[in-house]
Each structure stands twice: as C-alpha cells, then as structure tokens.
VMD Tcl script that draws the C-alpha trace (Angstrom):
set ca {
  {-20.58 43.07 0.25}
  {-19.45 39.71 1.84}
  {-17.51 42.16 4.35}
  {-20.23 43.22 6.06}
  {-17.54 45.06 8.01}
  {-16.98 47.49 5.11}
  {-13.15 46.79 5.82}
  {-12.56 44.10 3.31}
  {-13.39 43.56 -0.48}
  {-13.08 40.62 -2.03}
  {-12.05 39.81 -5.87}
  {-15.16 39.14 -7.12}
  {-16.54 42.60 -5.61}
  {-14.10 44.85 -6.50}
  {-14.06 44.04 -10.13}
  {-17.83 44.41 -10.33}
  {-17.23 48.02 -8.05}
  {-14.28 48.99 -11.27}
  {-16.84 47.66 -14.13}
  {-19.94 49.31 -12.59}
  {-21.17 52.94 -12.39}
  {-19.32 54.77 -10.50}
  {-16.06 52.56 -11.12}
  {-14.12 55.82 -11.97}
  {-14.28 57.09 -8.17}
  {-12.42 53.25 -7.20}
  {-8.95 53.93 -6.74}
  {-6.61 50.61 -6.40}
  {-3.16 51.09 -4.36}
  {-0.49 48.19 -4.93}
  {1.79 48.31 -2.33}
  {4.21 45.71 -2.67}
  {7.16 45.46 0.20}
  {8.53 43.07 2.69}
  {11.14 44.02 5.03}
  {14.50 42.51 3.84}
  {12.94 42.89 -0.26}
  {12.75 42.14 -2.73}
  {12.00 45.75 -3.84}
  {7.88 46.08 -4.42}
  {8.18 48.42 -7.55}
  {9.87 45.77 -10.21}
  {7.78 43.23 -9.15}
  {4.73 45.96 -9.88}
  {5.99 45.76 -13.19}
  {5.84 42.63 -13.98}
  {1.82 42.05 -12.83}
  {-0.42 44.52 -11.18}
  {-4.32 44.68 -11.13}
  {-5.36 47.23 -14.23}
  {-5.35 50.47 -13.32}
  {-3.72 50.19 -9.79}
  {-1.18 52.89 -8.86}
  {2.23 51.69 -7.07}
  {2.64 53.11 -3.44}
  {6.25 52.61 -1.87}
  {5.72 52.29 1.73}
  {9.21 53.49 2.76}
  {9.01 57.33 1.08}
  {5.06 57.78 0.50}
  {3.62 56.13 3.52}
  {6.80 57.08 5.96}
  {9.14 59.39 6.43}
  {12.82 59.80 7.20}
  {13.60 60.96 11.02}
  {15.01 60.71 14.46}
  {16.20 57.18 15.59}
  {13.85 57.61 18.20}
  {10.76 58.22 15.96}
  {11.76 54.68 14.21}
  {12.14 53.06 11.74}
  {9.22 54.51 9.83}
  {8.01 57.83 10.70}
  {5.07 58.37 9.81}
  {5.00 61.43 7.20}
  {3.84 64.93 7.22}
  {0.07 65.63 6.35}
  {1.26 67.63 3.49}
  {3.17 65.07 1.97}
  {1.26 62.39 2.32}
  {-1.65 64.30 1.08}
  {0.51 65.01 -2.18}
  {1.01 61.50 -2.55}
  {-2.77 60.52 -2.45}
  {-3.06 63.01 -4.84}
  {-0.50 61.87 -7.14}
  {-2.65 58.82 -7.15}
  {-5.80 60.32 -8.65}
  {-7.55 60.13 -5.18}
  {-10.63 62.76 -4.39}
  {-12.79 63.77 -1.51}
  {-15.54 60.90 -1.31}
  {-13.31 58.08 -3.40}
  {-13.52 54.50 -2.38}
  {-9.83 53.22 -2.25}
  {-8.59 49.57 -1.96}
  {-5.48 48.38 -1.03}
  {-3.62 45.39 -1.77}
  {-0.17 43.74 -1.67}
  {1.16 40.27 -2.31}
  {1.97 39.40 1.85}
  {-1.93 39.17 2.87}
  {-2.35 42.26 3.52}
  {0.74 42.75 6.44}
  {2.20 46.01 4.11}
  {-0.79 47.37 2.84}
  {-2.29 47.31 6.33}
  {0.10 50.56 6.59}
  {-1.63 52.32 3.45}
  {-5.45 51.50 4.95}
  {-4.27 52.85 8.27}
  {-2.53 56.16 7.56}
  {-5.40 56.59 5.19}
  {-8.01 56.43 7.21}
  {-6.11 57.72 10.32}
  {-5.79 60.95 7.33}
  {-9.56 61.42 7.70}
  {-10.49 59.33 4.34}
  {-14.39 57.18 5.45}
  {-13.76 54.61 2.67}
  {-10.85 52.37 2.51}
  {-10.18 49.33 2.08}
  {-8.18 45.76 1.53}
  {-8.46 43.38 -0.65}
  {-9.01 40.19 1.36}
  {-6.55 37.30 0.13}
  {-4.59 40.37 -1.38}
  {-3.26 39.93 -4.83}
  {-3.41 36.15 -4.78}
  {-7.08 36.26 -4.58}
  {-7.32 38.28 -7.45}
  {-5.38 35.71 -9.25}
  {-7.00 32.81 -7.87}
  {-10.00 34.61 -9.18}
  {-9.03 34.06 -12.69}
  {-9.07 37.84 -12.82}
  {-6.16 39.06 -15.50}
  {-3.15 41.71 -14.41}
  {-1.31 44.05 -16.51}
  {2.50 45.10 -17.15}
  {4.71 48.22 -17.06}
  {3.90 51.47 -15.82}
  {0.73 53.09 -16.40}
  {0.63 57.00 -17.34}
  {0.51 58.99 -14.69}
  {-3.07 59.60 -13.00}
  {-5.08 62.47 -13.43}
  {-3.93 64.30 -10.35}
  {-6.76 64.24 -7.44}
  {-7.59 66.98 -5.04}
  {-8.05 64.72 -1.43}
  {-7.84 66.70 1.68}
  {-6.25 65.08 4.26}
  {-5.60 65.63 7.97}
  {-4.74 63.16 10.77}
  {-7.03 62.56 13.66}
  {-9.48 60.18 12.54}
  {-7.80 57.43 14.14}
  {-6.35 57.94 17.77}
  {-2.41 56.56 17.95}
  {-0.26 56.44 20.90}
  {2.83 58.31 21.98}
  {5.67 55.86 23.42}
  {4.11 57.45 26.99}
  {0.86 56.01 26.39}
  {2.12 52.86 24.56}
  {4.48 52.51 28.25}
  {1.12 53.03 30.47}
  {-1.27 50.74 28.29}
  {1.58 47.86 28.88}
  {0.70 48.19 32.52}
  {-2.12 49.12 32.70}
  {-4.07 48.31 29.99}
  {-3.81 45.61 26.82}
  {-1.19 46.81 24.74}
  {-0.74 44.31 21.49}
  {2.83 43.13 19.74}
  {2.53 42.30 16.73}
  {5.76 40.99 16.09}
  {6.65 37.24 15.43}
  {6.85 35.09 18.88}
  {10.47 34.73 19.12}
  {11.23 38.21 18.14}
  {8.90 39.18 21.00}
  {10.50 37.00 23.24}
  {13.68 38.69 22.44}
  {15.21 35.43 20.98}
  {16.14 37.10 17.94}
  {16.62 40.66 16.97}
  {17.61 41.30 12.95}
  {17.54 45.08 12.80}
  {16.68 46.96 15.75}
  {19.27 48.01 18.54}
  {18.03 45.69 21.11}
  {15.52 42.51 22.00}
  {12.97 41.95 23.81}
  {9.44 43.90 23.64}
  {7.39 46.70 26.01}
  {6.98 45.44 29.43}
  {3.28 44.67 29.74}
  {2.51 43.95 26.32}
  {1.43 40.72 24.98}
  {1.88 39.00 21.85}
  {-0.72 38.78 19.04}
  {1.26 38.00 15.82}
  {-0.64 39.48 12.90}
  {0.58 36.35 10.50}
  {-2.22 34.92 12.66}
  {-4.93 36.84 11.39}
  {-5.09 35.26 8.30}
  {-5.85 31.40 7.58}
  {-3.38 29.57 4.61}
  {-5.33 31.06 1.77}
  {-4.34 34.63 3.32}
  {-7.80 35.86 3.97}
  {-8.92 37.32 7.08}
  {-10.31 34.97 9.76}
  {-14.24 35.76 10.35}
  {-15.00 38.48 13.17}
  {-15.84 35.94 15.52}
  {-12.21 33.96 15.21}
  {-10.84 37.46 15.59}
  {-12.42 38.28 18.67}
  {-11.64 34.77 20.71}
  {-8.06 35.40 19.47}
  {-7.66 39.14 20.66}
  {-10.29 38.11 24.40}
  {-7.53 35.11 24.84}
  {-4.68 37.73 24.89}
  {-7.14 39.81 27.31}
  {-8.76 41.88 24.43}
  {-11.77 43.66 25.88}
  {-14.43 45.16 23.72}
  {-15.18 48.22 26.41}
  {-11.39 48.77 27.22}
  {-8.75 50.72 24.92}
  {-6.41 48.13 23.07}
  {-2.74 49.43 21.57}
  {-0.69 47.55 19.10}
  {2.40 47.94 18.02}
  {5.16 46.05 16.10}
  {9.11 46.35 14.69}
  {8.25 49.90 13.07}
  {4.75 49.92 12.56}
  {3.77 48.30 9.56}
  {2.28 44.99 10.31}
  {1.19 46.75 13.91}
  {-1.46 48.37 11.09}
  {-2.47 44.56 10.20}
  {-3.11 43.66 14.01}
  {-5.15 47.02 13.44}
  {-7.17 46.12 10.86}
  {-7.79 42.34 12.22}
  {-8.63 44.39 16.15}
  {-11.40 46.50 13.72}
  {-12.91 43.63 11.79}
  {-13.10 41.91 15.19}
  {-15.15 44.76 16.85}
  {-12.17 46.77 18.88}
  {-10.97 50.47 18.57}
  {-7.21 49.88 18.16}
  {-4.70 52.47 19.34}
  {-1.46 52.04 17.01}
  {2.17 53.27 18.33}
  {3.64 53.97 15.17}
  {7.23 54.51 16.50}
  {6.46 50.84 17.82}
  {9.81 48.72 19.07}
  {12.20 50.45 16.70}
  {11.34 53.80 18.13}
  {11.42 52.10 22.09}
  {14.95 50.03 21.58}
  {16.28 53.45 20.85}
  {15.62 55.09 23.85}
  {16.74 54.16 27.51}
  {13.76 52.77 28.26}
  {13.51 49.08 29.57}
  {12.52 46.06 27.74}
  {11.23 42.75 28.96}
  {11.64 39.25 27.50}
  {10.73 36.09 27.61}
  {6.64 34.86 26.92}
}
mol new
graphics top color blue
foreach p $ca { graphics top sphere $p radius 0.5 }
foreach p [lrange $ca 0 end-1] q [lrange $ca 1 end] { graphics top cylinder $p $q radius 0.2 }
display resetview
C-alpha cells in the first residue's frame, strides 16, 4: 500500500484488492451527501464504482433524536449493525469508503465503523474523482441487493466525548473545530440555533486536509498543521464540527497524522441547543 497508514487506499490499489484473491471479502460503501444536497442516492444512480453499495448518511449512519443530541445522532448499535449487514459486510471484511466531497461525508461511515469495533476500514484517497481520474469505469442503476452479511458490531473502539468532556478539553486541553473559519468565528450561522463555537476550541477546517486534487496531505503536512493549532502527539485532542460529519474528516486527517482523536458527535448543533455559552471571534 502507498498508505502506509492503512487508512487510505488509493485507485490503483483497490481495484487490484476487488480483482485479486480475496476480492469477495472488499466491500465498497458510496456515500454520497453534502449538507444543503443535492440528494446522494440519484446521483448513485447515475455512476458508482461496480459493486459499491449506497449508504445514506442521514438514516443509516445517524439517527433521529433530541435537539440536544444534534443534528445527527449517532444510531443505535443494533441498527447500525443491520445496516452493515444489509451491505454484505462480515466479521474480518476490508471495507472502503468513498464519496464525491474528498472524503468530508464518508469520513462519517469510516468513523462510526471503526468506532463499531470493525479493524479494517478505509477511504478512498481523492474519493470518487480519483477513481475516475484513474481511467477506472463506473456503473448505473441499482445493483441487486447484497447477500446479507453477519458483522457484529459494538461501539467502543474509538473513545468520543460527551458535551462535558468536549466543554473541559476547550479549556483545558486542544479541542478541534472543524467547521469553516467564518462559521467558527460566528460570522455566519445557516442552520443551527446560534453562532459562534466552544469556548477554548480552535479552528482546524477539515477542507484543509486535502490539497486541490482532494487527496490527503502526507502525515508530515498533517502533523505541522494540527502542532500549529497546539496539536500534541502525547496529549488527548477532540474535534468536533456543525453535527459531526466532517468532525469525522478532521478525525481521519488527526489519525493519518499520528494523533488519537476524541470526536463529539453532538458537536455545535448539539451545544447551540443547550444554555451553554459560546465564544466568537478567531
């Protein structure tokens, strides 16, 4: 692997890991979404890598709930392990994820996944533009439905934080937004109740992650940008975002860069709905 990291997978090796033996344990998750749409599903349709199952992020990788959980819950083991399931996934699979946002949505999929207890997971660096680039084909339509898989799944894998912890990492530890600047700056605020961000935290945008071909930077562009926001490789590090999708891409970026991220999933949708304060400005 050119990842060394075993977090990424690039065209060129995951169509030899489909061709080659074994190829029927590689599972392939497209999932397609961007906050605002277009929906992810029709534009499935119209071009997916063969073979790859459609994941909607909003009902398979979250969950309806409290106002105060966010905007995307993250959902029940059971569920979630019905869903993998449904996608043909089985103790011991390897499973790549893709989208066509470089990776910012199906950051969420390789997160709850492995935070679910599964060892091999991963993205598909450059995301479905690679593949194209690549001169690799797609196909059309919807497949028939996958031979269903018998995963077991159970959170813990990963540690998260609570909006407690996320409060006392802003203080005092490194605690990560992952949210444009001027959203974090409380400039702007399109769908959540208030502006601003967690007091403490610092900002880390995860469309930074990625240079203008949408791969990942290398580790070692990762780690200066993470140490210049007072990343520490000994030290716990929490990131967080709107409502904790792109907080997983800030995650995966923290990994390949040598850090143990701590994600608040409730993130700032879950905080602007409490009584809690918020700070703005840089």
């Amino acid at each position: 692997m050119t990842a060394s990291d075993g977090v990424l997978v690039d065209p060129h090796e995951l169509a030899a890991l489909l061709a080659g033996e074994g190829g029927d344990r590689v599972r392939v998750l497209d999932v397609r979404w961007k906050l605002g749409g277009p929906p992810g599903h029709p534009l499935y349709l119209e071009g997916h890598i063969p073979g790859a199952r459609y994941v909607d992020l909003d009902t398979e990788l979250a969950r309806h709930g409290d106002k105060a959980e966010g905007r995307h819950p993250v959902p029940v083991i059971d569920d979630l392990q019905s869903a993998a399931r449904s996608w043909g996934i089985d103790d011991g699979d390897t499973v790549v994820v893709y989208d066509d946002l470089s990776n910012l949505s199906s950051a969420r999929a390789w997160w709850l996944l492995k935070s679910a207890g599964l060892t091999d997971v991963r993205l598909l660096d450059g995301a479905l533009r690679a593949w194209v680039d690549a001169g690799f084909a797609l196909e059309s339509g919807e497949p028939q439905p996958a031979e269903p898989g018998g995963v077991t799944l159970e959170y813990g894998a990963l540690p998260w934080l609570d909006i407690d912890a996320a409060a006392d990492l802003g203080q005092n530890g490194v605690l990560l937004d992952a949210r444009a600047p001027e959203r974090f700056r409380g400039e702007v605020e399109p769908i959540d109740p208030r502006a601003g961000h967690i007091p403490g935290a610092r900002n880390a945008p995860a469309t930074g992650n990625v240079g203008p071909d949408g791969r990942f930077l290398g580790p070692a562009e990762l780690r200066a940008r993470f140490e210049a926001v007072g990343a520490e490789a000994d030290a716990p590090v929490g990131v967080y975002c709107g409502s904790g999708v792109t907080a997983a891409a800030d995650a995966v970026a923290l990994t390949i860069a040598g850090f143990e991220p701590r994600v608040f999933p409730g993130s700032w949708s879950a905080w602007s709905n409490t009584e809690r304060p918020a700070a703005t400005g840089a």
